[in-house]
PyMOL commands that place a pseudoatom at each C-alpha (Angstrom):
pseudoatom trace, name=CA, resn=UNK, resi=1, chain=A, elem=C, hetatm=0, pos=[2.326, -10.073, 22.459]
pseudoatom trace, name=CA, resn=UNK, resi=2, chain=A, elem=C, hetatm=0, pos=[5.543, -9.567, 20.788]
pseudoatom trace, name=CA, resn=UNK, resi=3, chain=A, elem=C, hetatm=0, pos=[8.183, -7.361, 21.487]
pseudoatom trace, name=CA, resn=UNK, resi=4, chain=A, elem=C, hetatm=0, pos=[9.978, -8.158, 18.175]
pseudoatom trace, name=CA, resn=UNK, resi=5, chain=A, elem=C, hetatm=0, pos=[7.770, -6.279, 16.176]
pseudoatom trace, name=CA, resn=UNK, resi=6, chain=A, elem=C, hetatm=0, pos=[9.420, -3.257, 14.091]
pseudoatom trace, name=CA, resn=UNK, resi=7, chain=A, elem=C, hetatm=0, pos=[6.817, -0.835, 15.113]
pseudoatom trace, name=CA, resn=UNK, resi=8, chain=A, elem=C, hetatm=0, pos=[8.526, 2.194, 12.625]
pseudoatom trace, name=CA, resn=UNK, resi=9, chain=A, elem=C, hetatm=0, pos=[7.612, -0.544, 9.473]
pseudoatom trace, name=CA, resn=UNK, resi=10, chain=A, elem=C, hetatm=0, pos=[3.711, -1.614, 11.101]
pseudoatom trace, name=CA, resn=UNK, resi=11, chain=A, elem=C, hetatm=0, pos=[3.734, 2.330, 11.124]
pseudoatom trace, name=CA, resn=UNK, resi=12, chain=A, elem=C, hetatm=0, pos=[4.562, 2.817, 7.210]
pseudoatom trace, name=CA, resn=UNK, resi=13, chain=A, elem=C, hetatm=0, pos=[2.419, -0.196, 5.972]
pseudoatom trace, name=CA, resn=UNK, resi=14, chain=A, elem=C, hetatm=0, pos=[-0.199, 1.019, 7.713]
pseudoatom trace, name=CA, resn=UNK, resi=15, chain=A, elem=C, hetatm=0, pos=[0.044, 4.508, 6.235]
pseudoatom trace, name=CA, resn=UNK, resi=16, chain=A, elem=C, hetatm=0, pos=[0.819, 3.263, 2.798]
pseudoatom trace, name=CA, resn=UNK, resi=17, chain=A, elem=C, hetatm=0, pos=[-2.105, 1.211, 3.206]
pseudoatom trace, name=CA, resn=UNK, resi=18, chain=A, elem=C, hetatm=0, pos=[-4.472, 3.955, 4.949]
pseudoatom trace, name=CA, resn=UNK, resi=19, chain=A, elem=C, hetatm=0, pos=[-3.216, 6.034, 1.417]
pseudoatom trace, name=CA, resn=UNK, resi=20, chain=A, elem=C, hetatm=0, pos=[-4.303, 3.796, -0.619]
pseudoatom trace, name=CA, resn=UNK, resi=21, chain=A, elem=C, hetatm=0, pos=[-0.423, 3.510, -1.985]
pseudoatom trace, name=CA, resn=UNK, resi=22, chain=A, elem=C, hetatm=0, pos=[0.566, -0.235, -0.615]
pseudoatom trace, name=CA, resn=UNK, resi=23, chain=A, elem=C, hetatm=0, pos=[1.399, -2.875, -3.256]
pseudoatom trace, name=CA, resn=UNK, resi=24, chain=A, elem=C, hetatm=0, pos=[0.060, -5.969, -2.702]
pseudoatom trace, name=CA, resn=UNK, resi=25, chain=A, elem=C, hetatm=0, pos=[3.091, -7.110, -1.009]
pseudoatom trace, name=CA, resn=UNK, resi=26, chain=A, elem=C, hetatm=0, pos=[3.295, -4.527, 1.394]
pseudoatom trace, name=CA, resn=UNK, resi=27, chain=A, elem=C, hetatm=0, pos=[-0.574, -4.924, 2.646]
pseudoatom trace, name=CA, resn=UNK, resi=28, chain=A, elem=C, hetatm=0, pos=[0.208, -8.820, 3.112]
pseudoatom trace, name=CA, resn=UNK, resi=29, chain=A, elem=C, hetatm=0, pos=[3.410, -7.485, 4.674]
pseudoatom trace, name=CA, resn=UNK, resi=30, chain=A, elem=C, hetatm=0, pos=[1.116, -5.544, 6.710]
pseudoatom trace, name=CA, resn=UNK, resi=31, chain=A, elem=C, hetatm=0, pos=[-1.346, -8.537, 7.114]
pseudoatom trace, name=CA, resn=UNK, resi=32, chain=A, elem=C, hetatm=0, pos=[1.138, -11.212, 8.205]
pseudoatom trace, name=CA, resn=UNK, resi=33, chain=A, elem=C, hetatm=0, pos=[3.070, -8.540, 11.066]
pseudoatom trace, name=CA, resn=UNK, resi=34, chain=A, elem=C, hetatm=0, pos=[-0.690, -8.126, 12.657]
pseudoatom trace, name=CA, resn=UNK, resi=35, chain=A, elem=C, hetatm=0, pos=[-0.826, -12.198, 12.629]
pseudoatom trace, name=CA, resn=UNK, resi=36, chain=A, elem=C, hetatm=0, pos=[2.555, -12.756, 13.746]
pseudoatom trace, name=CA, resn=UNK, resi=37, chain=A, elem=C, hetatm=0, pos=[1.763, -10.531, 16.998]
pseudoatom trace, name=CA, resn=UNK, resi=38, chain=A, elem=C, hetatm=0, pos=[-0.924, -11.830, 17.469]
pseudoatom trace, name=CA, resn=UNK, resi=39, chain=A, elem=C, hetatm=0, pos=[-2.952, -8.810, 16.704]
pseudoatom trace, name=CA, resn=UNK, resi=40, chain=A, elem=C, hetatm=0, pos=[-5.061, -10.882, 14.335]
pseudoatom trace, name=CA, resn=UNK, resi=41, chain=A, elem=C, hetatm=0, pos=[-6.370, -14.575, 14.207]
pseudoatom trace, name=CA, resn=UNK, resi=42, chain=A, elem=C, hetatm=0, pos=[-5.062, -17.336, 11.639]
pseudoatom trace, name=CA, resn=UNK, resi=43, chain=A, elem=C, hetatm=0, pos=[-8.400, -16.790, 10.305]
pseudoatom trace, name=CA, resn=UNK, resi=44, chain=A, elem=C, hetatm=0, pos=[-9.105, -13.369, 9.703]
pseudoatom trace, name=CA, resn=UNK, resi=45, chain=A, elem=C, hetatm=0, pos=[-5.015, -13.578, 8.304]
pseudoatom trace, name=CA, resn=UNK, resi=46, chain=A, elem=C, hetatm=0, pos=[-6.148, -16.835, 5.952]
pseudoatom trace, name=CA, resn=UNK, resi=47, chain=A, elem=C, hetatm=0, pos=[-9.726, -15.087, 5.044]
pseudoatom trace, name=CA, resn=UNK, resi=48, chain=A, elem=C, hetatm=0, pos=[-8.005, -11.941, 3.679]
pseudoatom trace, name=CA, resn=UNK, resi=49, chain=A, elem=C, hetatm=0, pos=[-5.034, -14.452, 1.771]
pseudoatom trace, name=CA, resn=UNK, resi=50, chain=A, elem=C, hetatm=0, pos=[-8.051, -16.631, 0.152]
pseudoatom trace, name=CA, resn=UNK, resi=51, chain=A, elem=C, hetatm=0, pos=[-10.145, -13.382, -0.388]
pseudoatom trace, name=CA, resn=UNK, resi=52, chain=A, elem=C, hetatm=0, pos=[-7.670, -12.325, -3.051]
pseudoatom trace, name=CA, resn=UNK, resi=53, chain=A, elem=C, hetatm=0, pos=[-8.898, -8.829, -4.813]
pseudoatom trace, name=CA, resn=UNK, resi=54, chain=A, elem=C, hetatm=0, pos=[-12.413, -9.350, -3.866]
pseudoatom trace, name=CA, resn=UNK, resi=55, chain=A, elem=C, hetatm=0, pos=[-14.046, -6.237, -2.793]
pseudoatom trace, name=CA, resn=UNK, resi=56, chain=A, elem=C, hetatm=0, pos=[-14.627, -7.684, 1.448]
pseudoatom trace, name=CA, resn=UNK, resi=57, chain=A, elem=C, hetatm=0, pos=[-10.303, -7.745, 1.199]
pseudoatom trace, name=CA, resn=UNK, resi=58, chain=A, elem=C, hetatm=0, pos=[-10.583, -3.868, 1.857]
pseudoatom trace, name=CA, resn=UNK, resi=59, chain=A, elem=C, hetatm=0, pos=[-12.995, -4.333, 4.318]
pseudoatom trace, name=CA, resn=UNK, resi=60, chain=A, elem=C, hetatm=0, pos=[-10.353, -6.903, 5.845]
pseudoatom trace, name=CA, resn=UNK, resi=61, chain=A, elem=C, hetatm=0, pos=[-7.599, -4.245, 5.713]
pseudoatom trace, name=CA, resn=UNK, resi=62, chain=A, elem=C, hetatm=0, pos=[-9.413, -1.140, 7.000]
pseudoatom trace, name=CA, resn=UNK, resi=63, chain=A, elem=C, hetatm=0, pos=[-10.336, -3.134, 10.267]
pseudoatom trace, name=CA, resn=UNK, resi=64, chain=A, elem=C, hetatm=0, pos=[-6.180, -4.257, 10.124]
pseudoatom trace, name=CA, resn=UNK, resi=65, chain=A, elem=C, hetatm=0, pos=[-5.429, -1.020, 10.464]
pseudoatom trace, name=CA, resn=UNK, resi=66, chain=A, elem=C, hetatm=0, pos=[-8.056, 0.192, 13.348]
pseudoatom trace, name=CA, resn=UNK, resi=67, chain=A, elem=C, hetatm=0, pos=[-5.956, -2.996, 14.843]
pseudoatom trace, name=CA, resn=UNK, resi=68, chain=A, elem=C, hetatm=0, pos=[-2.825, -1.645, 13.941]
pseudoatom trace, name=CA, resn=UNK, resi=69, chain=A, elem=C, hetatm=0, pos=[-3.113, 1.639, 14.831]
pseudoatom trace, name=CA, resn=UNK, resi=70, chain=A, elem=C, hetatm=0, pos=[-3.840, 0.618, 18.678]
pseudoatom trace, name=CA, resn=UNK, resi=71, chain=A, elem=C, hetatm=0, pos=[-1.063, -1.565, 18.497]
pseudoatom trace, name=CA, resn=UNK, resi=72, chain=A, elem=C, hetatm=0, pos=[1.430, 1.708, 17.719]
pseudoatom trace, name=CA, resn=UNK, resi=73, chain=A, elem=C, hetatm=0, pos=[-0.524, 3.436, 19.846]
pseudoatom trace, name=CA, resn=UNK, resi=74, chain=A, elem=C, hetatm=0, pos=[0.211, 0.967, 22.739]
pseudoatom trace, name=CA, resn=UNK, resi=75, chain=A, elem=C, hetatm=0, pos=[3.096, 0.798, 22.164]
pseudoatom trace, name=CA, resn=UNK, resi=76, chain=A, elem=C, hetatm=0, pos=[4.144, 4.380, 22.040]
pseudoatom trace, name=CA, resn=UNK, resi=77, chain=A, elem=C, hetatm=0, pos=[2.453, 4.848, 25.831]
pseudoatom trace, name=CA, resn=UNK, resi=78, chain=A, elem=C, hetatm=0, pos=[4.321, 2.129, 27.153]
pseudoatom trace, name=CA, resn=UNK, resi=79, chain=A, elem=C, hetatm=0, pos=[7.680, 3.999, 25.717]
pseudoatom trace, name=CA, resn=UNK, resi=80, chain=A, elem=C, hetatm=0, pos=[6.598, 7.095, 27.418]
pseudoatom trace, name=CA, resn=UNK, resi=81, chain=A, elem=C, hetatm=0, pos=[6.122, 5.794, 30.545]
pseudoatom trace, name=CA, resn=UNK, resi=82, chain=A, elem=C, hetatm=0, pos=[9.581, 3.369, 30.259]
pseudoatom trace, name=CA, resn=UNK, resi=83, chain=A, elem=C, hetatm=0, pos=[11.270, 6.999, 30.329]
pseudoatom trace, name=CA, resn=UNK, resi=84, chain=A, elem=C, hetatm=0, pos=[9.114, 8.759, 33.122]
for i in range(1, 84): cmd.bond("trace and resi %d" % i, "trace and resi %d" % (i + 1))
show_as sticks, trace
zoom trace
């Protein structure tokens, strides 16, 4: 995985998208961190691209964020236990 992720931005996309308040830009934002970690394959990342504002797209993000909320989560233990 990578450690260049900014966690504090996965954080607001997800929330913004979780809201219901992301632009388009900010869920493929969203989208395209998740791929770039690795969080998500090159094909769930190009089947929600080529899905465009079909109804399965939110279907897509919601399991995203499940993803992405594990991800912050992980990450967030492993900072607790770096200052133990």
């Amino acid at each position: 995985m990578s450690s260049n992720i900014n966690y504090e931005r996965l954080s607001l996309l997800g929330d913004k998208v979780k809201g219901g308040g992301a632009t388009k830009e900010e869920k493929d934002e969203f989208m395209w961190m998740l791929l770039q970690n690795r969080s998500i394959t090159q094909q769930q990342y190009n089947e929600y691209i080529n899905n465009g504002n079909k109804e399965n797209t939110e279907n897509i993000l919601q399991a995203a964020l499940a993803v992405g909320a594990v991800l912050i989560i992980g990450f967030l233990i492993g900072e607790l236990f770096k200052k133990k």
